[in-house]
Structures are given as structure tokens and as C-alpha cells.
N, C-alpha and C positions, 0 to 999 in steps of 0.2 A: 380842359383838355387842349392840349395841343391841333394846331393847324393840320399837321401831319395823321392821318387818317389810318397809315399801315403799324403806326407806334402810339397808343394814346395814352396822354397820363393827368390823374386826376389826382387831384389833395383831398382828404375829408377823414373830420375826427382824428387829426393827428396823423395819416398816413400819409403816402404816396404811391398810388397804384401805377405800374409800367407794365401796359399790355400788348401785347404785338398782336397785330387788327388782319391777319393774312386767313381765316379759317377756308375759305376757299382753295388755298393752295398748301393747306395743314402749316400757317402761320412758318413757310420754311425762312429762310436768313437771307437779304441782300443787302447792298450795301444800304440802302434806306434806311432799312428795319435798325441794320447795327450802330449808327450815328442816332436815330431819332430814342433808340435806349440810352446812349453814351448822353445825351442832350437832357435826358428824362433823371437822369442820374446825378448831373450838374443842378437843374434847377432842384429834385428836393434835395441835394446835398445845401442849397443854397438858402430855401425855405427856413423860416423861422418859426414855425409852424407844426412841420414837419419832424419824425422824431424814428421812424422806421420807411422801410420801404420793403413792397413787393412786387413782383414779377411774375406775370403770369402770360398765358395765350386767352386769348378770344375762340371759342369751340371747343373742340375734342381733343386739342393737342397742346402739349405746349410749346413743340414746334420741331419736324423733324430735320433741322438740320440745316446746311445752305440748297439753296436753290442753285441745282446743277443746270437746271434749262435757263437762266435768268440772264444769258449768251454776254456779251463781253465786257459788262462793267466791271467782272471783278480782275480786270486786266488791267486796270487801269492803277499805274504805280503811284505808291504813297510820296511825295514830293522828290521824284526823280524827274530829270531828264529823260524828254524821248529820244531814244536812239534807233536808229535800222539796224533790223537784225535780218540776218540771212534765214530763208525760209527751215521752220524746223529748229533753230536754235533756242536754247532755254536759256536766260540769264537769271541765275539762281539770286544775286543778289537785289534785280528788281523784284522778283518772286518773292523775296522775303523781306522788301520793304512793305509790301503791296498787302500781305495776310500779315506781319508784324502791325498793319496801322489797326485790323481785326485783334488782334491778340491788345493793343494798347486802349480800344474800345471797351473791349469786354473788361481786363482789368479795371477799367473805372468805376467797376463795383467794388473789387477788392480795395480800392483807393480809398470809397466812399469815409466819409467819419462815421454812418450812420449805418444801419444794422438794415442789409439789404435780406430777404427772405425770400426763396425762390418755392413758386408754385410748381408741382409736376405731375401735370394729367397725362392720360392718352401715352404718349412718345416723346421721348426727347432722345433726340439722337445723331450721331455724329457732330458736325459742330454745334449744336444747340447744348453738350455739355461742354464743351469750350468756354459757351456762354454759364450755364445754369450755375458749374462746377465753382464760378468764383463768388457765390453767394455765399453769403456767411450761416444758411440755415436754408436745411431744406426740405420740401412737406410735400408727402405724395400719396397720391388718390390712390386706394388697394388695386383697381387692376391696370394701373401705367407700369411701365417700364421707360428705365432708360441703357444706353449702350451706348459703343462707339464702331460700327460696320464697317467701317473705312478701314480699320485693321484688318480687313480682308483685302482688301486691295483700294488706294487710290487716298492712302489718306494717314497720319498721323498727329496723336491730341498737340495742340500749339500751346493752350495755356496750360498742361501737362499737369492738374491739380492732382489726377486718379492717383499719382504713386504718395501723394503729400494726405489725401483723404482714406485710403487704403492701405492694408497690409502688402506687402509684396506678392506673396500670394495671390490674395485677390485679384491686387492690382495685373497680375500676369493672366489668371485665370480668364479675367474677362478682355483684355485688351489684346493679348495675343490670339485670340479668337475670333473677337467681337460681339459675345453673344451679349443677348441683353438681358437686363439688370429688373428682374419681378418686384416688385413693392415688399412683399415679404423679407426678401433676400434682403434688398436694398436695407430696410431696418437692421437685418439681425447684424450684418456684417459692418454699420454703421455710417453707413454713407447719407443716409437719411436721419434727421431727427424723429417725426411722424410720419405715421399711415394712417389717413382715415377714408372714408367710404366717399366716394365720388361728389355725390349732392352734399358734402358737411364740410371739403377740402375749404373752398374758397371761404366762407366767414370762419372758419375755425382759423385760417394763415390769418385773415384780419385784427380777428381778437389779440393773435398772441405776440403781432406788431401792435397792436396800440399796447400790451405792456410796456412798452418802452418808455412810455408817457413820463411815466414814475422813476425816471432814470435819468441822472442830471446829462446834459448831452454831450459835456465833456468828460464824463467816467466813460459813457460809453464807446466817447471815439480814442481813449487812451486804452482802452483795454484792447478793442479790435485792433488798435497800432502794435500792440505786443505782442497780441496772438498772431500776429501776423507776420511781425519782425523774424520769430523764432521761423516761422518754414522758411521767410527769407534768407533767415543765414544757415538754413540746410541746404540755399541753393536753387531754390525757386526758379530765380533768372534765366539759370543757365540751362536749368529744366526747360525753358519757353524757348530762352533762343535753339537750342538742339531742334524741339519739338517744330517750332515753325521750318526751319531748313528742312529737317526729315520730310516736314509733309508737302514741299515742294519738291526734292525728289520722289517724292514717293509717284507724285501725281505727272512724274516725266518718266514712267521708265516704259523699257518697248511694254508690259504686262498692263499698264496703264491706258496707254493709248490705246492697246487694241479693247481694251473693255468700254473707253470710253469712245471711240469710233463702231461700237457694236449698238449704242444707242438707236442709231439711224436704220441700221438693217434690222432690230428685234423688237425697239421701242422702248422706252426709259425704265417704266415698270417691268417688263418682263426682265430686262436685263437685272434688275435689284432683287427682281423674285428668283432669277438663278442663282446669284452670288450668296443669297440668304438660306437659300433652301435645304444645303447641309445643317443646316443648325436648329432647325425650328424645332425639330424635335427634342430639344434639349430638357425645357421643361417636364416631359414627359416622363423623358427616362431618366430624370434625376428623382421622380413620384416611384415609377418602377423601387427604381433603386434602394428607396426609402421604405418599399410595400406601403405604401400608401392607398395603390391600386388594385390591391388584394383582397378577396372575397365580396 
């Protein structure tokens, strides 16, 4: 395992296990976490040993998303100059140096030659699908969900995989809304490979990374290079770079600040239990809908 305590990564029987060590704060996203994954990615791409990899949280989540109280490191611009700015102004292109060097982290999975596998308990949400979404396979515990809430306000996906893993459709349903994404759903509509039952998730993802064993490791890093060429030449890129600028405006407009200056007068949860709370009942009355809830 690694030095670093909030990202740990361990080798055994052929894998590479990449955990994010936060369950105290639901394993959310800072700049740590997303370097010491990028880092955890490099060495088993590097391993010889090594032959899959997965990704998972430590606790009940696998990780809701960036840490919005984690105060001003994520200011700090991807190999830019500092410059003074006049109080209040946005400069869009350190903004989108700054969450581009996030967006070129997280692709280091996509990059990988080796067949990363993404674990998904509890929550994954808003940017933790930025992260999860570039996994090449993904397995989730029957009562998780995952979503993207920040299409409510203060946010848009960067590595923008939803419209590349989804139908249009879908992909509208759930992101011009934000609602989030039931393990069931997630299966039938295909975003997910497996669903299995909470206490089976983790050795079940295990197992069906060591198939890889059996797999010479240059078929498998030519194959993912292909499969992965084709969304490229639909455009991939230009999907991220949109997505990352969008979600710096998103996150400067007057709607913005005052949601995010309401933290202090209402506090962080209640403020996220308002924005959410049209929605919760969605599950319900899609059962309604179905009569499922009937006699």
C-alpha cells in the first residue's frame, strides 16, 4: 500500500486494488484523492504482475463527489501563472486549466492498457461519475445509486462519458434533471455490467478481474485501444473540453453564487437537502406508475 492514507493501493493474485481511504467524509474528491488514484493507475499500469485493476471506496460509499468544504485548493491553477484579479472576476481559462488537469487525472484510467473495473456502493455522485464513468466495466451493489445533482445547479459532467455510455434518451433523462441512477435501472438501461447484493459486490469485482490472468496483456491493451479509438472519433474530446468550460460557467453564474453563499446562512446539508428534494420522490412514483404498489 501506498504512503498516502486517503488513496490506498495494494497488488495481490494478479490485481491492483485503488481505494479512496475518506469513509468519514463519504470518501468525497480532493485534489489528494485524485492524484494519489492517477498515481495508483500509473504504478499498476506499470506492474508486471498486475493484469486488471479495481476501484472502489473504503465504507458505505464509493464516493459522493468533490468536497465542496475542502476551501481553496481546488483554486489552485494547473500550470498557470498567477495573476491579480480584480475582486469578483472569473477567468475562465485558468478555471479550465485548473478542473482540465481533474478531467486528465481521471482519464488515466481510460488511458490505462489494463482493464480498470469500477466498484459502485452506497453513492456515487456528481464528480465521482466523472471519475467512475471512465472505467472500462462497472459493478454495483443492488441498493447504490449513482447520478449527476450538479445538473441542478452549479455543475456540469467534464469527462462527459453519459451521452458515449447512454442512449440520448437516457442520457437527457437523467442529466437534465439529475436524478439518480437505481442499480436496477442502471442494469436494464446498460450503464452497468452487474448487480449483485452488497456483501457479494467486492469478491465478486475481484474474481472477475483476475479473469484477466488468462488474457495475453497485449490483446487486452489493443482491444481497449479500439474500443476506445471508436468513441474517440465520435468526438470524445471535444465532448470534455465543452463539458469542463460549461462547468466553469455553470459554477459562476449570479444562480450559482447565491446557492453557493447560502451554505453559511443554512449549512451545507440542508442547502443539498433543498436542491434534492424535488426529486426524491421519483423512485416512487415511477413503482406508482408501474402498479407495482398496488394491492
Amino acid at each position: 500500500m501506498t504512503d498516502d492514507t486517503e488513496t490506498l493501493y495494494e497488488e495481490r493474485d494478479g490485481i491492483a486494488v485503488i481505494a479512496i481511504n475518506r469513509p468519514e467524509k463519504k470518501n468525497t474528491l480532493t485534489d489528494n484523492v485524485i492524484q494519489g488514484i492517477a498515481d495508483g493507475v500509473e504504478q499498476a499500469s506499470r506492474s508486471k504482475d498486475v493484469c486488471a485493476i479495481v476501484l472502489r471506496g473504503i465504507g458505505d460509499t464509493f464516493t459522493a463527489g468533490y468536497d465542496l468544504t475542502a476551501g481553496g485548493s481546488w483554486d489552485t491553477p494547473y500550470d498557470a501563472p498567477r495573476v491579480e484579479h480584480r475582486e469578483g472576476a472569473w477567468d475562465p481559462v485558468r478555471d479550465l486549466q485548473f478542473m482540465g488537469n481533474n478531467v486528465r487525472r481521471f482519464m488515466s484510467i481510460w488511458h490505462c492498457p489494463k482493464p480498470v473495473l469500477g466498484e459502485i456502493k452506497g453513492w456515487a455522485v456528481g464528480g465521482a461519475t466523472d471519475l467512475v464513468l471512465c472505467c472500462d466495466q462497472l459493478y454495483m451493489a443492488s441498493d447504490a445509486h449513482i447520478g449527476y445533482a450538479p445538473s441542478r445547479v452549479y455543475g456540469t459532467p467534464t469527462t462527459m462519458l453519459w451521452v458515449y455510455r447512454l442512449t440520448m434518451e437516457h442520457a437527457k433523462q437523467f442529466l437534465l434533471t439529475g436524478r439518480a441512477i437505481d442499480a436496477p435501472t442502471a442494469l436494464r438501461i446498460g450503464l452497468v455490467s452487474h448487480v449483485l447484493p452488497p456483501g457479494e459486490l467486492s469478491s465478486f469485482i475481484e474474481e472477475e478481474a483476475k479473469l484477466y490472468r488468462h488474457i495475453p496483456a497485449n490483446q487486452l491493451a489493443l482491444n481497449k485501444l479500439l474500443i476506445n479509438q471508436a468513441y474517440e472519433n465520435m468526438g470524445l474530446r471535444t465532448s470534455q473540453l465543452l463539458g469542463t468550460l460549461f462547468d466553469g460557467m455553470t459554477r459562476h453564474t449570479e444562480e450559482a453564487y447565491r446557492w453557493q453563499e447560502s451554505f453559511a446562512e443554512k449549512g451545507f446539508r440542508e442547502v443539498i437537502r433543498e436542491r434534492d428534494a424535488p426529486w426524491q420522490d421519483y423512485g416512487e412514483r415511477r413503482k406508482d406508475d408501474a402498479g407495482e404498489d398496488d394491492g
